[in-house]
C-alpha positions in Angstrom: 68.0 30.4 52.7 71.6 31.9 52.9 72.5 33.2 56.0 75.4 35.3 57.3 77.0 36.6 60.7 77.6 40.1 60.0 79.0 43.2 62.4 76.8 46.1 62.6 77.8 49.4 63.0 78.3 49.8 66.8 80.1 47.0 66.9 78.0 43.9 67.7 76.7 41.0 65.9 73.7 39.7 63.7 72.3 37.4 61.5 71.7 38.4 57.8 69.5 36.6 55.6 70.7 37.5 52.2 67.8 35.6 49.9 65.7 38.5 51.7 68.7 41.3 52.4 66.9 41.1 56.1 68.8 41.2 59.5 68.0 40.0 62.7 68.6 43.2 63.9 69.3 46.7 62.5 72.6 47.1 60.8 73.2 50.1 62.3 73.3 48.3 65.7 71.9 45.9 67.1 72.2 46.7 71.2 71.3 50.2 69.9 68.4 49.4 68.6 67.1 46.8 71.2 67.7 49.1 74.4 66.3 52.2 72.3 63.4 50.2 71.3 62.8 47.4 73.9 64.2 49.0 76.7 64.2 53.0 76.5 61.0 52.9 75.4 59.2 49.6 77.0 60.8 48.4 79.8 62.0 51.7 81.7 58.6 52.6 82.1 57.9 50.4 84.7 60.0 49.9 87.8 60.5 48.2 91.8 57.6 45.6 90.4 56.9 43.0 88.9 56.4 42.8 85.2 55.5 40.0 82.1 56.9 40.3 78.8 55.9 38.7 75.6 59.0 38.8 73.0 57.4 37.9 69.3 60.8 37.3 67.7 62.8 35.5 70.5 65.4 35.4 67.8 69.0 35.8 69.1 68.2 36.2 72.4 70.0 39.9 72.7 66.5 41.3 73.7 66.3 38.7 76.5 69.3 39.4 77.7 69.8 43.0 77.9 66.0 42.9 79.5 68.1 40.7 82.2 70.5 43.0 82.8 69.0 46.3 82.6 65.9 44.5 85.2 68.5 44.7 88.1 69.2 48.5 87.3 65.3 49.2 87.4 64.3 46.4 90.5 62.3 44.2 88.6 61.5 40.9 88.6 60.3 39.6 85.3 58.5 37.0 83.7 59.9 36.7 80.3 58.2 34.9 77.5 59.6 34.5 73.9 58.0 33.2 70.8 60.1 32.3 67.8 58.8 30.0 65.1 62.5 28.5 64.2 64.9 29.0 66.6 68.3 30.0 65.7 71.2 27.6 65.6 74.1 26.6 68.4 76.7 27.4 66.1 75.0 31.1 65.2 74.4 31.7 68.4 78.1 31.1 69.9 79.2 33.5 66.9 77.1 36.6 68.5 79.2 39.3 70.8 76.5 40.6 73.0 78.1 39.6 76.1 81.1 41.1 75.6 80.2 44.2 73.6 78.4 45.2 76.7 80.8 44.1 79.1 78.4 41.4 80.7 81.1 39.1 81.0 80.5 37.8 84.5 77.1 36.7 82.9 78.1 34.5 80.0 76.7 31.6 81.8 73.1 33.6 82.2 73.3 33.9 78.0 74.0 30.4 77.7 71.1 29.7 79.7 68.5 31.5 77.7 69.8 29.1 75.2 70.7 26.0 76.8 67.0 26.0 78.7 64.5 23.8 77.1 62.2 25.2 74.7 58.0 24.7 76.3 59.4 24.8 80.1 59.4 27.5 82.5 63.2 28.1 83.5 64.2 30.1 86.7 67.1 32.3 86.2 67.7 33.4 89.2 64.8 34.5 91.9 63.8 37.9 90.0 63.7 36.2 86.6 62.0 33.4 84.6 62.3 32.8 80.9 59.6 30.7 78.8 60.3 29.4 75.4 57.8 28.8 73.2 58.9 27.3 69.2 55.1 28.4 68.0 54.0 30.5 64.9 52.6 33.9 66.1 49.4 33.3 64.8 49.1 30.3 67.4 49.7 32.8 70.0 46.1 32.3 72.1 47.3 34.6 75.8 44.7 36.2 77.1 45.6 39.3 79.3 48.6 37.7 80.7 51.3 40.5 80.0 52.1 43.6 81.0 54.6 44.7 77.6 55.4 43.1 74.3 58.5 43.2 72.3 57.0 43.3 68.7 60.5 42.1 67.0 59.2 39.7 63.8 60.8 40.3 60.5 60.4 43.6 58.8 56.8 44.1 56.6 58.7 43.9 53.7 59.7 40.3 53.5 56.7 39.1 56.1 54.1 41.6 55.7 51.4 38.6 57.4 53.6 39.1 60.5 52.4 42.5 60.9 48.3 41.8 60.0 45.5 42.9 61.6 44.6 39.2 62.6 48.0 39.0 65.1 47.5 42.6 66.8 44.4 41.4 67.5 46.4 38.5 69.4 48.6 41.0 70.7 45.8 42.8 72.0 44.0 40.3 74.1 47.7 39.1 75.1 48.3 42.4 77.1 46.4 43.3 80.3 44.8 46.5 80.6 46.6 49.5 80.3 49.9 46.9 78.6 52.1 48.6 76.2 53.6 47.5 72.6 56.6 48.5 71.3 57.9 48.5 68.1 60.7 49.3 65.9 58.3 49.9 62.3 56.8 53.0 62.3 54.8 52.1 58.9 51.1 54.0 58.2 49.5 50.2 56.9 51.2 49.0 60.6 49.7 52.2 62.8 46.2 51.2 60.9 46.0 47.5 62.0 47.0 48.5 65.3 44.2 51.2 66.1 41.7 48.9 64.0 42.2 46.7 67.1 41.8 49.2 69.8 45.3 50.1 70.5 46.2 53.7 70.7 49.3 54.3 68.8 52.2 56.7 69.6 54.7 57.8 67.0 58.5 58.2 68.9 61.9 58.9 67.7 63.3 55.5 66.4 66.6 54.2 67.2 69.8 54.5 64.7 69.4 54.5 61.6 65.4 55.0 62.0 63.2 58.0 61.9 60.5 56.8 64.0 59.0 53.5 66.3 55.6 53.1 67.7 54.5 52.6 71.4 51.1 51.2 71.4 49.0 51.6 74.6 45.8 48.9 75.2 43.7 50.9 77.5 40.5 48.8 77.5 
């Protein structure tokens, strides 16, 4: 499929997919939505311990990284674990802004990293931080209570509606620990359903730019 490196509206970079007219991220800005979503709404809930993420959607890498970042602001150390089923490539990758655009310039060579790192190997960042890559379809995903959040980041239900079944929040389910959180940027009724069927309970929040709503989803047993 065609794909593009387009600007979104607060400035930084994604990857559009025109056979599917699907970004990456939201064109109405990407950092935007990934600390309103990922990071306003996931990661600032917890803070001075230690936390493990599961990204479905490793993607870009833009979640990564800001989750780097903003983990020194809120004294974490984090365990960070991204699935993407087809990684992205070298050259789309050196074409995305996210270090500049938020003036992270003295850690280029940590965003190279996330990239550089093999995929299937454990990678220490620096002592607060570890990144895992895994190139494995989500419905391979078999973690049992080994995370404390997940970044739910797959392609929209529109174009991969099977990425958003009732079959992989079950998986995301047993993947969190007790009492692990979810977060989302989809806020669809058909999503909210599969997610409760499942035994999450399901909060409706004010969604980032260019969105009306998200969902937080809670695993409390």
């Amino acid at each position: 499929m065609e794909r593009e490196i387009i600007r979104t509206k607060d400035g930084s970079t994604t990857i559009h997919i025109k056979d599917w007219d699907e970004c990456y991220h939201s064109k109405h800005g990407a950092i935007q939505e990934a600390q309103h979503v990922f990071i306003k709404n996931g990661l600032a809930l917890y803070q001075n311990q230690s936390v493990s993420i599961l990204e479905i959607g490793f993607g870009t890498g833009l979640n990564a990284f800001i989750t780097y970042l903003e983990s020194k602001k809120l004294d974490l150390e984090i365990n960070y674990v991204g699935v993407e089923a087809y990684p992205v490539s070298i050259s789309e990758l050196s074409a995305m802004n996210y270090v500049s655009e938020l003036n992270a310039d003295d850690k280029n060579a940590i965003f190279n990293l996330f990239h550089e790192s093999n995929w299937e190997e454990k990678v220490v960042i620096d002592p607060f931080f570890t990144i895992t890559k895994r190139q494995q379809f989500f419905e391979e995903i078999t973690d049992c209570e080994q995370y404390d959040l997940i970044y739910f980041d797959a392609f929209g239900y529109r174009v991969q509606p099977d990425l958003w079944s009732t079959s992989i929040f079950k998986k995301m389910h047993t993947a969190l620990r007790p009492g692990g959180k979810l977060v989302t940027y989809a806020a669809r009724g058909v999503v909210k359903r599969s997610m409760i069927e499942v035994g999450f309970t399901v909060e409706k929040l004010p969604g980032p730019p260019g969105k009306r709503e998200m969902f937080r989803a809670t695993k409390y047993k």
